[in-house]
TIVO-267491 format. One line per 10 residues: their letters; for each residue y negated, z, x of C-alpha. Coordinates in Angstrom, 3 decimals, decimal comma, padded with zeros to 6 digits, m for minus. Last residue first. Layout:
A	Y/Z/X; ...
//
This chain:
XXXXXXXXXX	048,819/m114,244/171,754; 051,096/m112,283/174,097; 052,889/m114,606/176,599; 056,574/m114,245/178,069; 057,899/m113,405/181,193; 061,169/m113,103/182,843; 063,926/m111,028/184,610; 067,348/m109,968/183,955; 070,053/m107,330/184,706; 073,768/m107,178/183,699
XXXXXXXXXX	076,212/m104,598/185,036; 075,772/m102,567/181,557; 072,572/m103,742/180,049; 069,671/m104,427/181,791; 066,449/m106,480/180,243; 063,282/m106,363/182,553; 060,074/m108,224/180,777; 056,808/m109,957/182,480; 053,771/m110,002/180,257; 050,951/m112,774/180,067
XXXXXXXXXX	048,212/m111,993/177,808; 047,032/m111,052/174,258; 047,169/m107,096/173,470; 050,529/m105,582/173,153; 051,039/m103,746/170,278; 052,251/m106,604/168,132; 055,280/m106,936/170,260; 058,154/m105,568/168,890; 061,534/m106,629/170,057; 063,810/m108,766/167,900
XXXXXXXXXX	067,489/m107,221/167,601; 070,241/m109,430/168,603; 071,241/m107,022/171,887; 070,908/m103,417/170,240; 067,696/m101,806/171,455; 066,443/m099,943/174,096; 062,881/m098,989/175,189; 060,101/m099,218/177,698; 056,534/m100,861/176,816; 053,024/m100,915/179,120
XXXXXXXXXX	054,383/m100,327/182,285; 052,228/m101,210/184,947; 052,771/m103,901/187,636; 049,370/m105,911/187,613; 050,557/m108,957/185,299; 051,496/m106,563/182,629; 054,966/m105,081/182,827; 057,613/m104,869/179,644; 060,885/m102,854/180,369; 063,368/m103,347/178,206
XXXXXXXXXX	067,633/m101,514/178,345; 069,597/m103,427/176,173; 072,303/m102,213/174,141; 075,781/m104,130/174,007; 078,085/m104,181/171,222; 076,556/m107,772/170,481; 077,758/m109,135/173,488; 075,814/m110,180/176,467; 075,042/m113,735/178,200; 071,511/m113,278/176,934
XXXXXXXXXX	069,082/m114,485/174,003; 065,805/m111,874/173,554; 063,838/m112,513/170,354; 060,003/m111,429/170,427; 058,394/m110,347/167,286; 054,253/m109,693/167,135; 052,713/m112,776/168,080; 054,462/m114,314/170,528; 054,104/m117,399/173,237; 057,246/m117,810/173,446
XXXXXXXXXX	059,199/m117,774/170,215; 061,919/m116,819/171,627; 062,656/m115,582/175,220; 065,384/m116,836/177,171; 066,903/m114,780/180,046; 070,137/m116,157/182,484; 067,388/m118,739/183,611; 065,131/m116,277/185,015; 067,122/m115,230/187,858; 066,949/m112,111/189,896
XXXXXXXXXX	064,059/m112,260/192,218; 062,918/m108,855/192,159; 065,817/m106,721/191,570; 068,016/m107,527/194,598; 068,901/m111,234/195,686; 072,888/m111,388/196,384; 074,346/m108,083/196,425; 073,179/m107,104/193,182; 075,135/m102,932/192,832; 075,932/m100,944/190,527
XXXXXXXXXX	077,124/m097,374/191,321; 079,500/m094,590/189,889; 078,470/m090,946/189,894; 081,337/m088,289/189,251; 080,151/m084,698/188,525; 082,491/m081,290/189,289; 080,189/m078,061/188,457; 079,183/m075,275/190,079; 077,641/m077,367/192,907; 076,418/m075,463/195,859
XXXXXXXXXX	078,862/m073,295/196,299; 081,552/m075,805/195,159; 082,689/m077,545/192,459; 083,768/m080,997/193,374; 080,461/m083,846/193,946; 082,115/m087,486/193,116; 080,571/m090,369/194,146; 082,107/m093,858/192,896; 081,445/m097,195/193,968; 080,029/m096,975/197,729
XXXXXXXXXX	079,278/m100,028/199,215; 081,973/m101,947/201,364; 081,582/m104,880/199,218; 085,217/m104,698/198,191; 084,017/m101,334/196,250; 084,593/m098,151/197,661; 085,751/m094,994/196,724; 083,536/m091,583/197,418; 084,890/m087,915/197,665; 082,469/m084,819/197,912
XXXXXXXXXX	082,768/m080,987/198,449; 079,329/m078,901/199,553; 079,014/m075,806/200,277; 082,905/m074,903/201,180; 083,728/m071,536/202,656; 085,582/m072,442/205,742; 084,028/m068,613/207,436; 084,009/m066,217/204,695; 080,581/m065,893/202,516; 079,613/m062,597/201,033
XXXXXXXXXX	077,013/m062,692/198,147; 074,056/m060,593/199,124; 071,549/m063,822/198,369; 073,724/m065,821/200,806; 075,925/m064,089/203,369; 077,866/m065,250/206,224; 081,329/m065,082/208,078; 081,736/m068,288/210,663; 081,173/m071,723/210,327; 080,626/m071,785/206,919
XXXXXXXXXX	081,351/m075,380/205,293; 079,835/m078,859/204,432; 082,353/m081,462/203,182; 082,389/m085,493/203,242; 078,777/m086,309/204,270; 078,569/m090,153/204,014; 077,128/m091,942/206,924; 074,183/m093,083/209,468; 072,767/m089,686/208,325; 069,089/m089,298/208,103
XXXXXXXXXX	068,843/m089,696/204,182; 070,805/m085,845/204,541; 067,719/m084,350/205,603; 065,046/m085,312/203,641; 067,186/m085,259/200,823; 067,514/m081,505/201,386; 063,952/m080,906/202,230; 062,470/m082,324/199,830; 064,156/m083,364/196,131; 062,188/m087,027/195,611
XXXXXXXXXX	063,954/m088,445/199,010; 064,066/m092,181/197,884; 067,368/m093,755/197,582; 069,256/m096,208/199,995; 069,708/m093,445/202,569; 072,106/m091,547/199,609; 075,257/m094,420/200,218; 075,323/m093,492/203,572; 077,219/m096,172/205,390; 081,287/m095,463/205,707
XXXXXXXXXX	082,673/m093,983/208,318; 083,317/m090,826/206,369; 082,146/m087,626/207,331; 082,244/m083,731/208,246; 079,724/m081,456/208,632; 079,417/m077,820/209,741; 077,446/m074,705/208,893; 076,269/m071,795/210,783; 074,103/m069,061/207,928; 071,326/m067,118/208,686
XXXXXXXXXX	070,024/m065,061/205,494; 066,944/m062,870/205,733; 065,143/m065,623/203,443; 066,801/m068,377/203,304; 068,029/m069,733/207,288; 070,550/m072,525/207,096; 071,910/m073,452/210,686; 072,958/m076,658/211,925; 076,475/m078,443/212,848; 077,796/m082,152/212,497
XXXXXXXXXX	074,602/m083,528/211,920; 075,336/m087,262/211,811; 074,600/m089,882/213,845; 077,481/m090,604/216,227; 077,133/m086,533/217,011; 073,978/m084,740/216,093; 073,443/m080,887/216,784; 070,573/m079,216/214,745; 069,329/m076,405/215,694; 067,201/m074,958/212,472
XXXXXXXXXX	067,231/m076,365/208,797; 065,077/m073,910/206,566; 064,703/m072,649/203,172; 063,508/m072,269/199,634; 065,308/m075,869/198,551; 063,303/m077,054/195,624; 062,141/m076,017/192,354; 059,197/m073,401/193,956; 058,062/m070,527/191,611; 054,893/m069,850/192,587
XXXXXXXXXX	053,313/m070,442/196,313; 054,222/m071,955/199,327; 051,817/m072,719/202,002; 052,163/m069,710/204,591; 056,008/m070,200/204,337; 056,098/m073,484/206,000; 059,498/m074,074/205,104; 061,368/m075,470/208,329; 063,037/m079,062/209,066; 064,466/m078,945/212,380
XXXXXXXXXX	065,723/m080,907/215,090; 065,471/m084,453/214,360; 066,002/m086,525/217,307; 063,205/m087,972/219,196; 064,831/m087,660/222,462; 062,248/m084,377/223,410; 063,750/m082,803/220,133; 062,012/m083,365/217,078; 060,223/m081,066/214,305; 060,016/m081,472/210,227
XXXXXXXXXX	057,569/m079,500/208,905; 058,521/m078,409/205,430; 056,135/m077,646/202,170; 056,491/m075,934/199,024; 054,045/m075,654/195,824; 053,556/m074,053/192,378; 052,136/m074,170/189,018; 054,616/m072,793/186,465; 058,833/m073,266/185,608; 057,784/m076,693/185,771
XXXXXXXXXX	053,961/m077,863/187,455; 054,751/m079,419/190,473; 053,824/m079,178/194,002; 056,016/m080,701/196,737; 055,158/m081,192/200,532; 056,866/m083,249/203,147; 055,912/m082,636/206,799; 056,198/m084,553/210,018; 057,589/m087,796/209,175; 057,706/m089,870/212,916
XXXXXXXXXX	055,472/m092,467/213,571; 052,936/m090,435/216,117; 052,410/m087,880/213,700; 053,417/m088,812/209,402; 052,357/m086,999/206,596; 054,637/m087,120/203,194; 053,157/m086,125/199,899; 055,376/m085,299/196,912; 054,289/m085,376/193,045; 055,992/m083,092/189,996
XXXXXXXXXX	055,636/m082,677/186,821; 052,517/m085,799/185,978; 052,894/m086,361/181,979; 054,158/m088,858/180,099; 053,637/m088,311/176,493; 056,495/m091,090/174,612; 058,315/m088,540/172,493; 056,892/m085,422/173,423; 057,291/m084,393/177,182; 058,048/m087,444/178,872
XXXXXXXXXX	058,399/m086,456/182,479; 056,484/m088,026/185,206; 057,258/m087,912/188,988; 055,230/m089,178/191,637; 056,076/m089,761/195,328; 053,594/m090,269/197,758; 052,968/m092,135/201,262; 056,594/m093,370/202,081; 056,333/m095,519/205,121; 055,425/m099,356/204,910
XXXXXXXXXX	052,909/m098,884/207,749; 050,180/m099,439/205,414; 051,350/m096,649/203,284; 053,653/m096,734/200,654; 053,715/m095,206/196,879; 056,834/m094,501/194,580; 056,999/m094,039/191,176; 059,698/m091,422/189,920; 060,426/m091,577/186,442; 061,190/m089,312/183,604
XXXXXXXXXX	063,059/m088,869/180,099; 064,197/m092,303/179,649; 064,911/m093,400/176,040; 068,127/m093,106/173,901; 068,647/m089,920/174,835; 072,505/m088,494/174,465; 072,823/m087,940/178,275; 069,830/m087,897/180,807; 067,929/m091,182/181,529; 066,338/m091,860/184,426
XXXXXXXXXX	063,732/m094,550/186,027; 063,392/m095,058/189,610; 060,118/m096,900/190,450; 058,865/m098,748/194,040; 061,788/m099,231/196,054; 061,158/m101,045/198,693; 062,754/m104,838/199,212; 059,738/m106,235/200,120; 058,110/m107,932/196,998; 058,764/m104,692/194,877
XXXXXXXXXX	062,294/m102,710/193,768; 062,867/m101,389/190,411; 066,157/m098,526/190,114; 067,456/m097,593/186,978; 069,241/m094,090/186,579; 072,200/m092,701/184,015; 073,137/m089,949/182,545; 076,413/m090,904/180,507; 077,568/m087,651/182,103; 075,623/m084,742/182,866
XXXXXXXXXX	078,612/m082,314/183,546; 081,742/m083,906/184,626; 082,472/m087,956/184,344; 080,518/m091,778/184,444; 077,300/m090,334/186,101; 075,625/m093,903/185,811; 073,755/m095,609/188,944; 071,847/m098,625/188,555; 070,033/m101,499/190,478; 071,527/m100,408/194,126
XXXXXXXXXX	070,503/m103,134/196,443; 072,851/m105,070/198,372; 071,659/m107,358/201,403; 074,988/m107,470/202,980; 074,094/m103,848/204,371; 070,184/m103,522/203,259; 067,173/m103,744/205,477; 065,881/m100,752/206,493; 063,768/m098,467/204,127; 061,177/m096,059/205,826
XXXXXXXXXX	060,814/m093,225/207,894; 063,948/m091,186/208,532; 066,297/m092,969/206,535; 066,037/m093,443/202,327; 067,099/m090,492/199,961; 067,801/m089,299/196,805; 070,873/m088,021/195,466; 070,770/m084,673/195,026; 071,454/m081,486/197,075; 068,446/m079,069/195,087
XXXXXXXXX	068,812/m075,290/196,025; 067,525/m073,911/192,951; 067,762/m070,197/194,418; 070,572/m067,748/193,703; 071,358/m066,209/190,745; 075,016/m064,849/190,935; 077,825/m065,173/188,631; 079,068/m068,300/190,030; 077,499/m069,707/192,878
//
């Protein structure tokens, strides 16, 4: 809200449903998105998927860096729920370091609680329990209060009475501190675009990855306050338009300024609607001289204007090199030790797979 401070109340993009990923619409999997307009833009994030369709590492990169600036791996129980999220943030030119990491516990199936601790802004940590109605519906998703400490990044509140209708929450309350405020939602009939992300911001992600489809507008119900600052009934929270792609998948998403969201953002998404990221085709990829010593060339169907985006895995998963490079220009190797590597290239609406050997 303009001129006021007012919590980080975090509405992002991340999200999955309830408990764990569902298979795909048209088995499409979202490899990139790319904030195309408004503030942030030419930030863009990478998504890496494993054996079962789950996304397992989401890799950003914020305007006018070359290199990513963090990543979010994620961890899954035995269940093939979400067990831990990790986020690193490169804090000197190639220092990863642990900022923030997310636990979910689950009771008889259903998520229960979701708690963050980070160290940003400080040392701190927030946690939600999430509660159900006798039906199994969500009800609630309240900040345990007796477990937060320092200064939280994440939503500072609570989600109370929560009234579903064809699978969305068309009304709830917000409670931050002293603050009660009715809201509504309104939506598309169009599948939820954020329940194919991970839910890395809490409470908010936690709750809108349980929609069966896109929320539209979020406004006051009646006369409110947030923080002191007056709120009229139809006061907008959230403001969002999406276009679609012949797929049916969401192309664009644009956030307008709003409480919420000062300022106007448009996110556009790339989609592989035919195998996802793990079994995308080799062939599209040569690699040159293979086995290498200490220069490997990188032929693609791209042009020369085009930058590549390289990831380079050992055989167990881990990231041992990410960079990107004009297309043409011979990747360094002579790092690596000797063994058998597997290497990402993306550029643009392109993404390949293959491996090479280290000698």
């Amino acid at each position: 809200m303009k001129g006021k401070t007012i919590y980080h109340l975090t509405w992002t993009l991340m999200l999955l449903p309830v408990l764990t990923l569902p298979a795909l619409a048209q088995n499409c999997f979202i490899v990139k998105d790319s904030i195309i307009a408004g503030s942030r833009a030419s930030a863009f994030s990478r998504y890496e998927y494993d054996n079962q369709n789950r996304i397992v590492r989401i890799t950003h990169t914020d305007s006018a860096q070359l290199n990513p600036g963090r990543y979010d791996t994620v961890y899954y129980n035995s269940s093939g729920q979400i067990d831990k999220i990790e986020t690193y943030m490169d804090t000197s030119g190639g220092t990863w370091v642990l900022w923030r990491t997310t636990v979910f516990t689950y009771s008889a199936g259903k998520l229960s609680r979701i708690q963050a601790s980070g160290t940003n802004s400080g040392t701190w940590t927030m946690a939600h329990d999430i509660l159900y109605d006798g039906s199994g519906q969500m009800q609630s998703i309240v900040i345990d209060q007796s477990t937060t400490s320092g200064n939280i990044d994440g939503f500072p509140g609570s989600f109370i009475d929560m009234v579903w209708q064809n699978g969305n929450v068309t009304q709830l309350k917000m409670v931050i501190g002293s603050d009660t405020i009715p809201v509504g939602g309104s939506f598309d009939n169009k599948p939820n675009v954020l329940a194919k992300r991970v839910p890395v911001d809490g409470a908010p992600d936690i709750l809108q990855r349980g929609f069966a489809n896109n929320l539209i507008e979020l406004v006051t119900l009646a006369p409110a306050s947030l923080m002191g600052v007056p709120l009229p009934a139809n006061t907008k929270l959230i403001d969002r338009e999406y276009t679609y792609n012949t797929d049916n998948n969401v192309e664009t998403f644009t956030e307008k300024p709003s409480v919420f969201e000062e300022n106007s953002r448009t996110t556009q998404y790339f989609w592989n609607c035919i195998t996802g990221m793990r079994n995308l085709q080799n062939t599209a990829v040569q690699l040159f001289p293979n086995p290498a010593v200490s220069s490997l060339h990188i032929s693609a169907p791209l042009t020369n204007e085009m930058p590549m985006h390289i990831l380079i895995r050992d055989l167990a998963g881990k990231g041992m090199m990410q960079l990107q490079v004009p297309y043409g220009t011979a990747v360094d190797v002579s790092r690596l030790q000797a063994g058998i590597y597997f290497i990402e290239i993306s550029a643009g609406n392109f993404n390949g797979r293959s491996r090479f050997i280290k000698q």
